[in-house]
C-alpha positions, 0 to 999 in steps of 0.5 A: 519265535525262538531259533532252534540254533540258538536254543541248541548252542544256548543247551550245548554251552550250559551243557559244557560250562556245567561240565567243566565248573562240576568237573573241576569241583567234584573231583577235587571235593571227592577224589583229591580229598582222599587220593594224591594222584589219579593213578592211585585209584584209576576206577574210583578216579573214572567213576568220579569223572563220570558222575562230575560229568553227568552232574554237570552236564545236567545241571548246565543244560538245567540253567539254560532251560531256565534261561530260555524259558524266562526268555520266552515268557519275558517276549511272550508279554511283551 
C-alpha cells in the first residue's frame, strides 16, 4: 500500500525541483540570451517565466510519477 501523503509530497517535491532547475534554465537559454535585463521586456520576461514554470512543474511531476510507478511494481513483485 502506497500513503497518499507520501505520494503528494514525492509530486509536490518533483513539481518544485522541476520548477526551479527549468526556471533558471529556461530563462537563461531564452530570455538572458536576447535581454541584459528583465525590465528590457517585462512581457516577454513574464511569458518566459510561465512557460519555464509550467514546463518545469510538468516535467518534475513526470519524473515523480515515474519514480513511484517503479515503486509500486518493484513492492508489487516482491
Amino acid at each position: 500500500m502506497v500513503s497518499q501523503t507520501l505520494t503528494g509530497v514525492l509530486l509536490a517535491t518533483g513539481a518544485l525541483c522541476g520548477l526551479i532547475w527549468s526556471c533558471r534554465t529556461e530563462l537563461r537559454r531564452d530570455y538572458y540570451a536576447r535581454y541584459d535585463h528583465w525590465n528590457d521586456a517585462p512581457r516577454s520576461f513574464v511569458a518566459a517565466f510561465g512557460n519555464a514554470a509550467l514546463l518545469g512543474a510538468g516535467a518534475g511531476m513526470t519524473i515523480a510519477l515515474l519514480v513511484l510507478a517503479a515503486v509500486a511494481l518493484v513492492s508489487q513483485v516482491q
